[in-house]
C-alpha positions in Angstrom: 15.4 12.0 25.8 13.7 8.9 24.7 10.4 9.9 25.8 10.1 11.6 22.5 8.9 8.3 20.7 6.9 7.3 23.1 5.1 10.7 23.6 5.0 10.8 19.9 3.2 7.2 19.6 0.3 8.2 22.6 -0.2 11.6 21.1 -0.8 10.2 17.8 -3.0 7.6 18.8 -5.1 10.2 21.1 -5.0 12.9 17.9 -6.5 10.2 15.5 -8.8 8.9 17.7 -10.2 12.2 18.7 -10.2 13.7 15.1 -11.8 10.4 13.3 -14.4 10.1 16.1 -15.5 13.2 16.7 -15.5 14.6 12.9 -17.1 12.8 9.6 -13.8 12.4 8.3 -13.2 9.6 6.0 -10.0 8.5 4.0 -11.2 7.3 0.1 -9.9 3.7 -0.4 -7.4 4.5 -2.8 -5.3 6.4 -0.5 -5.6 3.8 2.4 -2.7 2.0 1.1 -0.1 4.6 0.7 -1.5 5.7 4.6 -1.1 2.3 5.9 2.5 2.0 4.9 3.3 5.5 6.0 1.7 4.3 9.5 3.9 0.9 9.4 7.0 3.3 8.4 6.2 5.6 11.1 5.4 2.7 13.9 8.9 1.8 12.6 10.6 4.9 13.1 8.8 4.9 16.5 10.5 1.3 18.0 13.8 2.6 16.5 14.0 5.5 18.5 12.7 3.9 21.6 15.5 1.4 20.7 17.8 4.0 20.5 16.6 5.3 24.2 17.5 2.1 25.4 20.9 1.9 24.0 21.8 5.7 25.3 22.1 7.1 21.6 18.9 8.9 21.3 19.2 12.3 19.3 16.0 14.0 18.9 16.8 15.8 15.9 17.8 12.3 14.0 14.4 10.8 15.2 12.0 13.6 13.9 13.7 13.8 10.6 14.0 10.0 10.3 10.2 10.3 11.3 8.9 12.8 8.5 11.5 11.4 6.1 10.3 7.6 6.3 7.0 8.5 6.4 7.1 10.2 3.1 9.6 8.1 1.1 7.5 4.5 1.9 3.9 6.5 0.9 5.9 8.4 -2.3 7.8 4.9 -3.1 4.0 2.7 -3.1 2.5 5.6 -5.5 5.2 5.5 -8.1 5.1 1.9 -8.1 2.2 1.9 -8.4 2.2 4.5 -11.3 4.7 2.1 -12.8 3.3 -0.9 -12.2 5.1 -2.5 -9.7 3.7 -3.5 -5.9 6.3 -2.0 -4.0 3.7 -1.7 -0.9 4.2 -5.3 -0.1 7.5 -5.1 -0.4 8.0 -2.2 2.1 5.2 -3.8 4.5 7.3 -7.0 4.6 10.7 -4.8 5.1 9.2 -2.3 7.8 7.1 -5.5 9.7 10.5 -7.3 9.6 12.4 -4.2 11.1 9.3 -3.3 13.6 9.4 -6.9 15.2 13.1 -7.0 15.5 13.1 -3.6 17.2 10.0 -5.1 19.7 12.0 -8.0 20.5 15.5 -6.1 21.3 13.4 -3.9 23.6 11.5 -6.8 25.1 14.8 -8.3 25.5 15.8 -5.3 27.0 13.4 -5.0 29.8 13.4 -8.9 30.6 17.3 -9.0 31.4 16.8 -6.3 33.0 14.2 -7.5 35.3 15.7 -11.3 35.4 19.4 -9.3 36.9 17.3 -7.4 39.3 15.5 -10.8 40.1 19.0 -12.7 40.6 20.3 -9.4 43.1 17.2 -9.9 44.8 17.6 -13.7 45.6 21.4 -13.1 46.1 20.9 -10.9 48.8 18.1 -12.5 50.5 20.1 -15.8 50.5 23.3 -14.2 52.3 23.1 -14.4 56.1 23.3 -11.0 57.7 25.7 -10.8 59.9 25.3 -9.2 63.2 27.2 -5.5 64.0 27.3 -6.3 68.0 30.6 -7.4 69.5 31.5 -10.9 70.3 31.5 -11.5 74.2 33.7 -13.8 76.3 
């Protein structure tokens, strides 16, 4: 079930490419910040759950409300800070940036053991004489 991240994070991409390229859409300045930080939370949300594929505790119903959930809290969070004065946006960028690249490098991790063991079987096996199945004459 962890191709649920992963399909989310190409069908995104493909959706906003396709709608912002084809269509004279345009985001007003003010609002790019709150949308940037919902991105980052989102791109976080993303890694976790492919994190979570990885690990074999994957739950789809935990990843698409953790999804929607993070999404809105980090853009709802920035406004009223901002409302209030306070530059929560850094904050959260710093906090979701931190928590994206840990999640990159537990996956990269991941895949690198994973290719090293297969590496090590590999040389193992070619290194082992193989010995012969016919029967020993006198």
């Amino acid at each position: 079930m962890a191709w649920l991240p992963i399909l989310g994070l190409i069908g995104g991409f493909v959706v906003g490419l396709v709608v912002f390229s084809t269509g004279h859409w345009a985001i007003p300045g003010q609002y790019a910040p709150y949308l940037s930080l919902a991105t980052l939370a989102g791109l976080d949300t993303i890694f976790g759950g492919i994190r979570a594929g990885i690990e074999g505790r994957f739950e789809d119903d935990i990843f698409v409300s953790g999804f929607l959930l993070n999404t809105l809290l980090a853009a709802a969070l920035a406004y009223f800070g901002d409302l209030i004065g306070v530059d929560l946006i850094l904050a959260a960028v710093v906090a979701l940036g931190s928590r994206i690249f840990l999640n990159l490098s537990l996956i990269r991790r991941h895949y690198l053991t994973k290719l090293a063991l297969a590496r090590r079987k590999e040389t193992a096996t070619a290194a082992s004489p193989v010995e012969s199945q016919s029967p020993v004459q006198s």
